[in-house]
C-alpha positions in Angstrom: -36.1 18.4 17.4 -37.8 22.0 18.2 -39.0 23.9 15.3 -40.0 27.4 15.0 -42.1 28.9 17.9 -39.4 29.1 20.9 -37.2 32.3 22.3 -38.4 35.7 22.5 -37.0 38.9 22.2 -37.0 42.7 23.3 -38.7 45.5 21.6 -37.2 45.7 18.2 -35.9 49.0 16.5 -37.4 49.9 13.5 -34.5 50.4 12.1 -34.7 46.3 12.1 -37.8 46.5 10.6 -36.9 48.6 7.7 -34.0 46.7 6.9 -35.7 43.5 6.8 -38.0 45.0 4.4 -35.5 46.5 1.7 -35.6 44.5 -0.9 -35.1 44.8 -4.7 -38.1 45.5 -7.0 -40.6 43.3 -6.7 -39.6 41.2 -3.5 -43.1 40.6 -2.6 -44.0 38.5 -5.6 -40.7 36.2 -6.2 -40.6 34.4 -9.6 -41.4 30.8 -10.3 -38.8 28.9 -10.6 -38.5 25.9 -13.0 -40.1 22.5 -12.9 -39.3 20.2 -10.0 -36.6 22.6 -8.6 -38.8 23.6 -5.5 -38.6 20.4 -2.9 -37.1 18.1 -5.3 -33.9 18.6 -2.8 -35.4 18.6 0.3 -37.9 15.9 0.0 -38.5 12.7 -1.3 -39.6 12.4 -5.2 -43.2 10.4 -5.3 -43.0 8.2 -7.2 -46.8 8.9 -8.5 -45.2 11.8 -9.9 -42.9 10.0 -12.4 -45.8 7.9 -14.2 -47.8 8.3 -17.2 -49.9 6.3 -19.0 -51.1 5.1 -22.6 -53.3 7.7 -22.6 -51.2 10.7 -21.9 -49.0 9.9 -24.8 -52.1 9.2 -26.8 -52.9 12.4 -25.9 -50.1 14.6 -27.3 -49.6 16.4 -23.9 -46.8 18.8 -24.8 -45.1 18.6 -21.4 -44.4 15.1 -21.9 -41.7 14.8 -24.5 -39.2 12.2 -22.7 -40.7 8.6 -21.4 -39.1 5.6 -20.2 -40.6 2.2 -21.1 -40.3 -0.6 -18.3 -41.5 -2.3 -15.3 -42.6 -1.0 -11.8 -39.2 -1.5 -10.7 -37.5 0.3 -13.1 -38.4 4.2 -11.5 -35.7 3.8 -8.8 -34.1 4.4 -12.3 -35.9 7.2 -13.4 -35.3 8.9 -9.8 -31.6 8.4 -9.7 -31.1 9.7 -13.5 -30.5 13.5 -14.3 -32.5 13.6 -17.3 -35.5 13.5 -14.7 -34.6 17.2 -14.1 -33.8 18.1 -17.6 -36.5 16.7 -19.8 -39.4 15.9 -17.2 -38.8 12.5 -17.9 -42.2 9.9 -17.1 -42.5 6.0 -16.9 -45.0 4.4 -18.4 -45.3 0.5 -16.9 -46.2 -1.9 -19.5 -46.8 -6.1 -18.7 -48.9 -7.5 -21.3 -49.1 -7.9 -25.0 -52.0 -5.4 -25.4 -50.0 -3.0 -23.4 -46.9 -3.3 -26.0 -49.5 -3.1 -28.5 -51.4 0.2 -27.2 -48.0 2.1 -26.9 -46.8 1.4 -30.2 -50.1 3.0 -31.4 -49.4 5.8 -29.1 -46.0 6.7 -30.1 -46.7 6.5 -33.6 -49.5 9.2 -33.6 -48.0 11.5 -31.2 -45.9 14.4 -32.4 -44.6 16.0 -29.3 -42.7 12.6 -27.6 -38.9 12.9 -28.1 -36.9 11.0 -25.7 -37.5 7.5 -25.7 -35.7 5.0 -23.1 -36.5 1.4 -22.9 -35.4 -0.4 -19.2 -34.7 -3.8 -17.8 -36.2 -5.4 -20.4 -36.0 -9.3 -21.0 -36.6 -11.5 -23.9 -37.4 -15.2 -24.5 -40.5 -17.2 -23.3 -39.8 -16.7 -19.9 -39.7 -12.8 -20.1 -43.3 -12.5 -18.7 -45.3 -14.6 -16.9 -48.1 -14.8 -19.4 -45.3 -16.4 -21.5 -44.3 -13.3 -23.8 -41.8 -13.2 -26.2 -39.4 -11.0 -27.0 -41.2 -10.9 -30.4 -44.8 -9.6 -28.7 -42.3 -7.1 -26.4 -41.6 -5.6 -29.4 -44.7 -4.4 -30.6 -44.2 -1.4 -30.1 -41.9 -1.4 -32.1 -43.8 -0.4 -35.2 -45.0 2.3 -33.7 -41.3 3.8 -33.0 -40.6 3.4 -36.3 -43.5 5.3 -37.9 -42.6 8.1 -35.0 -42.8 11.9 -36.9 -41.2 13.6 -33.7 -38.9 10.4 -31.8 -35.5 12.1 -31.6 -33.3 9.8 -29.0 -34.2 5.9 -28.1 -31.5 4.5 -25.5 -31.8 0.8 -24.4 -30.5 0.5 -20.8 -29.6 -3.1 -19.0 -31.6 -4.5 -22.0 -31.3 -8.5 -23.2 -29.6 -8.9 -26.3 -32.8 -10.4 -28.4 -34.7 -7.6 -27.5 -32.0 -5.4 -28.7 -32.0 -7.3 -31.5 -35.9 -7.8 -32.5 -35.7 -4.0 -32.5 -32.8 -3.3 -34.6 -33.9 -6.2 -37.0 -37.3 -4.9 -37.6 -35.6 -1.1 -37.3 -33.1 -2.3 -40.5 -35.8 -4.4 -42.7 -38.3 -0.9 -42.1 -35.5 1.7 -43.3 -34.4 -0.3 -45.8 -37.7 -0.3 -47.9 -38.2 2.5 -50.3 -40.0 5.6 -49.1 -42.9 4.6 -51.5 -43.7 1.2 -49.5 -43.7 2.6 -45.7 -46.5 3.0 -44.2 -46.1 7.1 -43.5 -43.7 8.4 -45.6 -44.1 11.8 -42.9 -42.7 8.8 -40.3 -39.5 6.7 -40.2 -37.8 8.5 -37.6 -36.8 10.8 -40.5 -35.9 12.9 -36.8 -33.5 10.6 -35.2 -30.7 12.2 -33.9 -29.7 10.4 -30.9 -29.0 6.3 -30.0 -27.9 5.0 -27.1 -27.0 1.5 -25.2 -25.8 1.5 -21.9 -25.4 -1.7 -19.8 -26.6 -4.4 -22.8 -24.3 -7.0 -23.8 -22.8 -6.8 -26.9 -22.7 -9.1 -29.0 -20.9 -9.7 -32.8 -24.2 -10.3 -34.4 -25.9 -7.6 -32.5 -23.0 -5.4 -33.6 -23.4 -5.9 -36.7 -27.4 -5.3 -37.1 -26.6 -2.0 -35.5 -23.8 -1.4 -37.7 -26.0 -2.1 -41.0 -29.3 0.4 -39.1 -26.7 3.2 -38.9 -26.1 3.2 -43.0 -29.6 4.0 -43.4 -30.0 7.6 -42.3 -27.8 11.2 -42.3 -29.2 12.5 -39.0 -27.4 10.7 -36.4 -26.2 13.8 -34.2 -25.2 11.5 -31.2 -24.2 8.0 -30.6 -23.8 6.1 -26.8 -22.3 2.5 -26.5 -21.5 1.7 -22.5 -20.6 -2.8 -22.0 -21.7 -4.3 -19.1 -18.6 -5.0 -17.1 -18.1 -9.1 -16.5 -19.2 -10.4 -13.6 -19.6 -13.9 -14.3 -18.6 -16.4 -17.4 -22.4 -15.6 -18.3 -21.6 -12.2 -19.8 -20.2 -11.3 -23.1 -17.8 -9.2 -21.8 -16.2 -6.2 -24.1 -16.9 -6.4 -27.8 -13.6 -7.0 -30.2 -11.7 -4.7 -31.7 -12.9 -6.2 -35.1 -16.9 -6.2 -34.2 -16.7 -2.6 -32.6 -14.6 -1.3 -35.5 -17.3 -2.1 -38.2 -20.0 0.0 -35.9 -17.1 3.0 -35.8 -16.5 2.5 -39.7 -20.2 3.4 -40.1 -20.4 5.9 -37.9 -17.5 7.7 -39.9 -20.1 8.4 -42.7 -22.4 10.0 -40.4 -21.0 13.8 -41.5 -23.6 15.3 -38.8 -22.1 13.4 -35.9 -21.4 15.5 -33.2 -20.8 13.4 -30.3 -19.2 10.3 -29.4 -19.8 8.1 -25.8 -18.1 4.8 -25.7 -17.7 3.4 -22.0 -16.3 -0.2 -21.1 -15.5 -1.1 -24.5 -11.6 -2.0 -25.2 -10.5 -0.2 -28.4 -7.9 -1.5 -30.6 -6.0 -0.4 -33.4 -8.4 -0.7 -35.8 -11.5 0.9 -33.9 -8.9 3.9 -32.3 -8.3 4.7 -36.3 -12.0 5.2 -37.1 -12.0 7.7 -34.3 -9.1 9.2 -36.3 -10.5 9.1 -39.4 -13.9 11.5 -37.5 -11.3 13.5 -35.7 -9.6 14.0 -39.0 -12.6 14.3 -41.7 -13.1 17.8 -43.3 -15.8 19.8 -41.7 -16.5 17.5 -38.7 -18.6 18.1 -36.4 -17.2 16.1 -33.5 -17.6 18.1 -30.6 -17.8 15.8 -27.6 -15.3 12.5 -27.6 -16.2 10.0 -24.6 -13.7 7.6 -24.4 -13.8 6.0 -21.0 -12.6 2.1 -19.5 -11.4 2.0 -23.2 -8.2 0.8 -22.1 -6.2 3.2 -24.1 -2.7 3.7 -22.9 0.4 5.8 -24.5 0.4 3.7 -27.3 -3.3 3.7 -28.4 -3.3 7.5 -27.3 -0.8 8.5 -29.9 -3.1 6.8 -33.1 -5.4 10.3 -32.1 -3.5 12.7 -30.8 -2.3 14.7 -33.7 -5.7 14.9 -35.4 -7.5 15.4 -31.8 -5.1 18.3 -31.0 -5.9 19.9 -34.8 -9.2 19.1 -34.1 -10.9 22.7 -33.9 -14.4 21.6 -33.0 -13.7 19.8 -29.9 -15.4 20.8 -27.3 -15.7 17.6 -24.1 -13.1 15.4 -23.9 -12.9 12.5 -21.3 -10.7 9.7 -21.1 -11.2 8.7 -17.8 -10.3 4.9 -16.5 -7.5 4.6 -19.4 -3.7 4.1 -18.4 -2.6 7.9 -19.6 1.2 8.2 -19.6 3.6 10.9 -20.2 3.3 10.8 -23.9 -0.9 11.2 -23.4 -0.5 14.4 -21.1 2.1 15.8 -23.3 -0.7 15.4 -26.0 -3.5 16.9 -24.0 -1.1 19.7 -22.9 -0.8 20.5 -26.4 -4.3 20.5 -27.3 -5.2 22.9 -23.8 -2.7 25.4 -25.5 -4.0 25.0 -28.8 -7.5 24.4 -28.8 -10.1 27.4 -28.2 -12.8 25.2 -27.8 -12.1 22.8 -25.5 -14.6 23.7 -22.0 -15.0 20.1 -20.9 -11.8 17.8 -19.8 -12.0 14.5 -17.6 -8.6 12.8 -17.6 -6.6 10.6 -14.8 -2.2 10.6 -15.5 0.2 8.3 -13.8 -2.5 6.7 -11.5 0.6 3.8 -10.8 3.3 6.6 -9.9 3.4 10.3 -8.5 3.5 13.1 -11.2 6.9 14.9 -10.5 6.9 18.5 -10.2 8.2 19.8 -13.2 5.0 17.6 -15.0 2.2 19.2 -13.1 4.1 22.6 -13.6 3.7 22.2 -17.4 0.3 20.7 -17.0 -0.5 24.3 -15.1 1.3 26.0 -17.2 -0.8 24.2 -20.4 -4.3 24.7 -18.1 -3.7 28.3 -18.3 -3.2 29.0 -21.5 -6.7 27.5 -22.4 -9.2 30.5 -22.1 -11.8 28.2 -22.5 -12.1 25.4 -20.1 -14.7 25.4 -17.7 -14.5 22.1 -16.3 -11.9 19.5 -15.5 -12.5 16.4 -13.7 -8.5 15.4 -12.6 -7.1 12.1 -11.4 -3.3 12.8 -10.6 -1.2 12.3 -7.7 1.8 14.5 -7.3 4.1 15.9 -4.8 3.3 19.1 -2.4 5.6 21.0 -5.1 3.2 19.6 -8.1 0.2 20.9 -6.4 1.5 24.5 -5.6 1.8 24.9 -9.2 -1.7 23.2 -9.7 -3.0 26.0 -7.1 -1.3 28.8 -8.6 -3.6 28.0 -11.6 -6.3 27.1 -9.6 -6.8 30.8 -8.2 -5.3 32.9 -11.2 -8.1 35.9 -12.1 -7.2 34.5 -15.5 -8.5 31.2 -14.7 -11.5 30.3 -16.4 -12.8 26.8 -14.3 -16.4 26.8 -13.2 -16.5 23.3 -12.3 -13.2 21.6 -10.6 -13.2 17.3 -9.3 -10.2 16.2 -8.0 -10.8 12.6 -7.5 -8.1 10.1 -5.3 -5.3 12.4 -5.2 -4.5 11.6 -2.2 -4.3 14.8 -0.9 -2.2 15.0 2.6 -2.7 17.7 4.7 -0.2 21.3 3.2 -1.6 20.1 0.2 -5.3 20.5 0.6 -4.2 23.8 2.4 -2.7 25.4 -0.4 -5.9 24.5 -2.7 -8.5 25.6 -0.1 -6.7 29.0 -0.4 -6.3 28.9 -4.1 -9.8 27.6 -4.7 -11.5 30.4 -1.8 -9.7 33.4 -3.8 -11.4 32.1 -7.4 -14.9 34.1 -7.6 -15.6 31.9 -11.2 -15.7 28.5 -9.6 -19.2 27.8 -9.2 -19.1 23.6 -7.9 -16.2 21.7 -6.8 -16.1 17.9 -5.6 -12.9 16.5 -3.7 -13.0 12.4 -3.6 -11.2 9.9 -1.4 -8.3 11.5 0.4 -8.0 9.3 3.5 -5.3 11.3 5.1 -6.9 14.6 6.1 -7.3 15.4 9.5 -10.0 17.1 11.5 -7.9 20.3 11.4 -7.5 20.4 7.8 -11.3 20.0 6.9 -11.6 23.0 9.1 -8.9 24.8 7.4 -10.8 24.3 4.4 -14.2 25.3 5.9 -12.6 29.0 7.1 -10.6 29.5 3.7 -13.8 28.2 1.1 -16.9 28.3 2.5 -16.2 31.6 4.4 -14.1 33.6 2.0 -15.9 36.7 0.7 -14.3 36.1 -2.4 -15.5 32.3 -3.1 -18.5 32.3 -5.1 -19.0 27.9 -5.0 -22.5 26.8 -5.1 -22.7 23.0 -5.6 -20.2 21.1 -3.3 -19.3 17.7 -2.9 -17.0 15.8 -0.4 -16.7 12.4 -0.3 -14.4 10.9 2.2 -13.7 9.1 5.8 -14.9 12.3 8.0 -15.1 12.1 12.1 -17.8 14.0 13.8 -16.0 16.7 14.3 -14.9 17.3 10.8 -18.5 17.4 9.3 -19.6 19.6 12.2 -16.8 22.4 11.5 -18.2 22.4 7.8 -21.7 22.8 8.9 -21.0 25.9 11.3 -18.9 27.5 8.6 -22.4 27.4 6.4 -24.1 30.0 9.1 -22.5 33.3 6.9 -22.2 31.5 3.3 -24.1 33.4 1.5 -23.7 31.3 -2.5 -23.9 27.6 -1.6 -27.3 26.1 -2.5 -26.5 22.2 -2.8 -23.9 20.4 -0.1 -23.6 16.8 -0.2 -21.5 14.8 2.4 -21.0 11.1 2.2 -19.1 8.9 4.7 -16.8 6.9 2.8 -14.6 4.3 4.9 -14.2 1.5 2.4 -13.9 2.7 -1.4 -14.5 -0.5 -2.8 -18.0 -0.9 -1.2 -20.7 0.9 -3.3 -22.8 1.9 0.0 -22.4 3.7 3.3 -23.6 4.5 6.7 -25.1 8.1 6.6 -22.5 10.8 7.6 -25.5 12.9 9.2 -25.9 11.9 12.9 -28.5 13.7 15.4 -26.8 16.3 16.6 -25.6 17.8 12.7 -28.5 17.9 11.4 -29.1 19.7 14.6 -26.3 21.9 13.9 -27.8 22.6 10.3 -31.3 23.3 11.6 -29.3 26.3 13.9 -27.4 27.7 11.1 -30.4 27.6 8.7 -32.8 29.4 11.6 -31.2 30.3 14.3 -33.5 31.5 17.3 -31.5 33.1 19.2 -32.9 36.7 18.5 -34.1 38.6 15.7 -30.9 39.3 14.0 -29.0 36.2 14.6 -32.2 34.6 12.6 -32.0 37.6 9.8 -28.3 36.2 9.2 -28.6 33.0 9.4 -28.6 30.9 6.1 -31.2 31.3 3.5 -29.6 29.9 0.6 -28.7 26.2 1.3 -31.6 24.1 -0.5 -30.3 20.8 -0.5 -28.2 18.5 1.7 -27.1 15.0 1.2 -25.5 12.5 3.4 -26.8 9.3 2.2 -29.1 9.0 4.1 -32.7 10.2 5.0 -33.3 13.7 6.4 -35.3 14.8 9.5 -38.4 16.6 8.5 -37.8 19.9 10.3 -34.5 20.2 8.2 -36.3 19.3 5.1 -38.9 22.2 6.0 -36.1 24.6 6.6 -34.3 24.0 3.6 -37.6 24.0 1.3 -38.8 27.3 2.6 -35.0 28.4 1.8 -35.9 26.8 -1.8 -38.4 29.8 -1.8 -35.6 31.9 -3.5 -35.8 34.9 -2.0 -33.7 36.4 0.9 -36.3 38.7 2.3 -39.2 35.7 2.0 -37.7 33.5 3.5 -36.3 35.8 6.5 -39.7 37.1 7.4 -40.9 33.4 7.6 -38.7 32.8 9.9 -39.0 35.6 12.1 -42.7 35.4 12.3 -42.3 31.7 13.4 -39.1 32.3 15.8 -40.2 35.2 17.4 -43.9 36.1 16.8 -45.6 33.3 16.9 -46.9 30.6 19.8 -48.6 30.4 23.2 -45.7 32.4 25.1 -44.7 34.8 22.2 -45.6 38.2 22.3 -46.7 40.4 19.3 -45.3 43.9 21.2 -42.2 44.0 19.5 -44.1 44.6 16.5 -46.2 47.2 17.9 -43.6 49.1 19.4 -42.7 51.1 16.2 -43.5 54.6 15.2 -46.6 55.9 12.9 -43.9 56.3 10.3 -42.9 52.6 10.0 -46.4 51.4 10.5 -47.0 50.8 6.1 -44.0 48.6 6.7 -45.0 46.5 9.5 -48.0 46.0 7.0 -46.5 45.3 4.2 -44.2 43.1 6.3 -46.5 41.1 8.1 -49.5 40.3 5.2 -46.9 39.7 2.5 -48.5 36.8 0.1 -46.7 33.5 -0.6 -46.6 32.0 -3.9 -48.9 29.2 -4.1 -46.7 25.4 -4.2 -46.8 22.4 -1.8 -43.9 22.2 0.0 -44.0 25.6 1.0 -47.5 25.9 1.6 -46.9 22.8 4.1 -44.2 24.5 6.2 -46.1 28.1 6.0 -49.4 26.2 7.7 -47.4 24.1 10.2 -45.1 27.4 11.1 -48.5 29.2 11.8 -47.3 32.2 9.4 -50.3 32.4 7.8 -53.4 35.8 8.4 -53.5 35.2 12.3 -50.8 37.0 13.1 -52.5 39.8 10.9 -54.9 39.7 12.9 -53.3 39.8 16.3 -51.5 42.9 15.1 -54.6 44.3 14.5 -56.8 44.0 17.3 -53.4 44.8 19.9 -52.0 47.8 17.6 -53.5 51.4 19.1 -53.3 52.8 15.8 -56.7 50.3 14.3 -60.1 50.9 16.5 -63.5 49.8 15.3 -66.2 52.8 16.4 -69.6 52.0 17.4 -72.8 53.9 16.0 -72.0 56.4 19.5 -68.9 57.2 18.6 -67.4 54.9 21.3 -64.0 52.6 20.1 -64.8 49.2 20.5 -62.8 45.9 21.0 -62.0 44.2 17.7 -64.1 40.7 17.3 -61.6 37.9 16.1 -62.5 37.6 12.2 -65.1 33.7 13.4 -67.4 36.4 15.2 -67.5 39.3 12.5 -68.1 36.5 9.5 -70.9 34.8 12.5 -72.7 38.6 12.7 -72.3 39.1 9.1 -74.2 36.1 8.5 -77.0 36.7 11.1 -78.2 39.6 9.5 -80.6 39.5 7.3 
């Protein structure tokens, strides 16, 4: 594909000029914005990037406070992972005895590390290939333990005798008096957070962690997922007997605050140690996590009084659970009594249509709550149902910032009426829509026109997942060229909902589309308004490079930035371009074609690389110079002179002597 360089346009008004320049204070020097934001959308991650070793822990570098612990393998992990983003999250490779043994020292003398994740590790004698144990693995485990700063650990896809190893050697440690530690300033007297996603669970390994819990107050957080069976290998989901005696310790932890169990089939037993948190004066439970748990009406109702009195609650999800009418009516009740509740994830009468009357009083329930901000809903209901769910949808009143409507099967008045509800709500800030195999071409368009090109609809993160034709994705694309709040649109081609990947969405010609609507080059002003916000697109697959430049010199966060680069490279710059326009401006608006044209960059990669390969860079400077009648270099005579290019006046400089 073409990038910047081609067209050329008339003389331009200066007028033009000056309103490309207006800009709030302090345009020319745009702020920096946080780690790993600029590029991290466009481009690839390298993977270089996401490393650390031995040394930098040893170090106590204070920007690295979150590491992950595994093999070379394991940072496809650490790429896909949003606490990458959020903590700055490094992996450090380990594969021998000595390198178990150097972390552990490491950890144990640094005091600015608090994240720790440990991934796709194996026990046994077969672990390694030098013959390892799971025993040796765990070397560095002493060094966790006599942490002064470790906050979270999370295991993730971990065997069960490394799990165990760690949490024997964690209970035998925190069972010893203070006075026969090694550092009584260690023992994770910090701890706030454990986690174990993936691992099998066992009884016995239940029970160790059970026991480690007893042993400390500061447990703030607490994350259980199961691995889901796949053969007659696995364990499977833990009974309701071994997981209740993990809950019934956790019910002495007074500073709990949040609870994340996935994949884990809750009985009567464990559901009444939820209760009895729920239920405890002066809990702190403010996030419940309660998905795959296979709770339907019946295991619902064990909670729902003391969740609804609840008045700490905060995130709520019980998604993957058989909700009935007895579980809404519970939920409904805590939307209209809780003011706390910002965070709800919830999937009702997946096996039969919600009639109309039941997603009225769900409405009516989501409206009294004047403080949720983000609902993740699984329903299916009738055209009737969703009119009411739309009326909520775009109230002024409503409060959403973040709406998912996942398999609703949404037909084609349906998503009609929530494209307008949704484009006339100037709170909602991301929205995702997910397999809804009926819409047409005409309806995705529909939805283009009344979302992504109301003046009202403030969305900036959006996400549709579903079986698109060409023509749908490119009427979404086109209706990008005004937008003027989306910054992240992701796009996935979705034909078979049981398969976990897919065919890009993206061919050739959108992501020619999206090169036109981010720069078009059509003339001066159809480049001015074209879009400067979008930063990040996602289809599945791999983006061309000219669209990646586009949309990380968009990442440069600045409207007026961002249009001058353009300009300069659409219109000003090449063999066949000519620098009149420019020159063609009275003595009055000459400080802004100065100001315009030498405006300085800041200083990162990604941009730097586009800048250079765009040519906007001191040439063009420098051609304005030497053409513009208003700069003449006078000789010694008094006679103007031709302006040398800047290699011959830094040559003559040199020669004299």
């Amino acid at each position: 594909m073409e990038g910047f360089g081609g067209g050329n346009d008339g003389p331009m008004h200066v007028g033009q000029l000056v309103h490309f320049n207006l800009g709030p204070p302090g345009w020319n020097d745009p702020p920096v914005p946080p780690v790993g934001e600029i590029g991290s959308h466009a481009g690839d991650v390298d993977p270089e990037n996401l490393t650390c070793s031995v040394a930098d822990i040893a170090a106590n570098r204070p920007e690295l406070t979150s590491v992950v612990i595994g093999h070379e393998e394991s940072v496809d992990f650490v790429k896909q992972n949003d606490f990458v983003k959020q903590n700055d999250t490094r992996l450090l490779v380990v594969s021998t005895v000595s390198d178990w043994e150097r972390a552990g020292r490491a950890i144990s003398k640094n005091t600015t590390l608090k994240h720790l994740y440990f991934i796709d590790l194996e026990g046994g004698p077969d672990a390694y290939a030098d013959g390892t144990s799971d025993h040796y693995v765990f070397k560095v485990t002493q060094g966790v333990l006599d942490s002064m700063s470790l906050e979270t650990i999370c295991f993730n896809n971990c065997d069960v005798a490394c799990c165990l190893e760690f949490f024997s050697r964690f209970l035998r440690y925190r069972s010893q008096s203070p006075s026969r530690r090694q550092r009584d300033i260690g023992g994770l007297e910090k701890f706030k957070g454990l986690g174990l996603t993936d691992c099998d669970l066992t009884p016995h390994l239940l029970s160790v962690i059970a026991n480690s819990l007893l042993t400390f107050n500061t447990l703030e957080a607490f994350e259980l997922f199961s691995v889901e069976e796949e053969d007659e290998q696995d364990y499977g989901s833990p009974k309701d007997e071994d997981m209740s005696v993990v809950l019934e310790s956790l019910v002495k932890k007074h500073k709990l605050e949040c609870l994340a169990l996935e994949g884990i089939k809750l009985g009567p037993k464990s559901l009444g140690h939820v209760k009895s948190m729920l239920k405890r004066k002066g809990s702190r439970l403010e996030a419940l996590k309660l998905v795959r748990c296979d709770i339907d009406d019946k295991a619902f109702k064990i909670i729902s009084a003391d969740l609804v009195s609840n008045k700490r609650i905060q995130a709520l999800d019980l998604s993957g659970n058989e909700l009935g009418a007895v579980s809404r009516e519970g939920i409904e009740s805590l939307l209209r009594r809780s003011k706390t509740l910002k965070n709800l994830s919830a999937e009702f009468c997946l096996s039969e249509y919600l009639r109309a009357s039941e997603a009225e009083d769900l409405a009516e329930s989501l409206s009294c709550s004047k403080s949720l901000e983000i609902l993740y809903l699984q329903t299916k209901t009738s055209h009737l149902g969703w009119q009411c769910l739309g009326n909520y949808f775009g109230n002024a009143d409503c409060s959403l910032k973040d709406l998912q409507l996942s398999d609703c099967n949404l037909l084609s008045a349906d998503l009609r009426v929530l494209a307008s509800a949704i484009g006339s709500n100037p709170k909602l800030e991301t929205l995702s829509l997910e397999g809804n195999p009926h819409l047409t071409d005409e309806d995705w368009t529909v939805f283009a026109d009344r979302v992504l090109q109301s003046p009202v609809s403030k969305i900036k993160d959006l996400q549709l997942i579903a079986s698109f034709s060409e023509e749908s994705i490119s009427s979404i694309i086109l209706s990008l060229r005004r937008n003027k709040t989306l910054k992240s649109l992701k796009i996935e081609y979705d034909d078979d909902p049981d398969e976990d990947e897919h065919q890009p969405a993206f061919t050739d010609r959108h992501w020619e589309e999206l090169d036109k609507v981010l720069s078009d080059r059509t003339g001066i002003m159809e480049t001015y308004h074209s879009n400067h916000r979008l930063v990040s697109v996602s289809d599945g697959g791999n983006p061309p490079q000219n669209s990646k430049d586009l949309l990380s010199i968009n990442a440069e966060g600045n409207d007026f930035l961002v249009a001058r680069t353009k300009i300069i490279g659409n219109h000003f710059l090449g063999p066949a371009v000519s620098i009149k326009p420019l020159l063609n401006v009275a003595l009055t608006a000459l400080p802004q074609v100065v100001s315009w044209i030498g405006c300085r960059f800041r200083k990162n990669v990604t941009s730097e690389t586009a800048l250079r390969e765009y040519g906007v860079d001191r040439n063009l400077m420098y051609e304005f110079v030497r053409n513009s009648p208003f700069f003449i270099e006078h000789g010694g005579d008094g006679m103007s002179a031709e302006v040398p290019p800047p290699e011959s006046k830094k040559q003559k400089t040199g020669d004299v002597r």
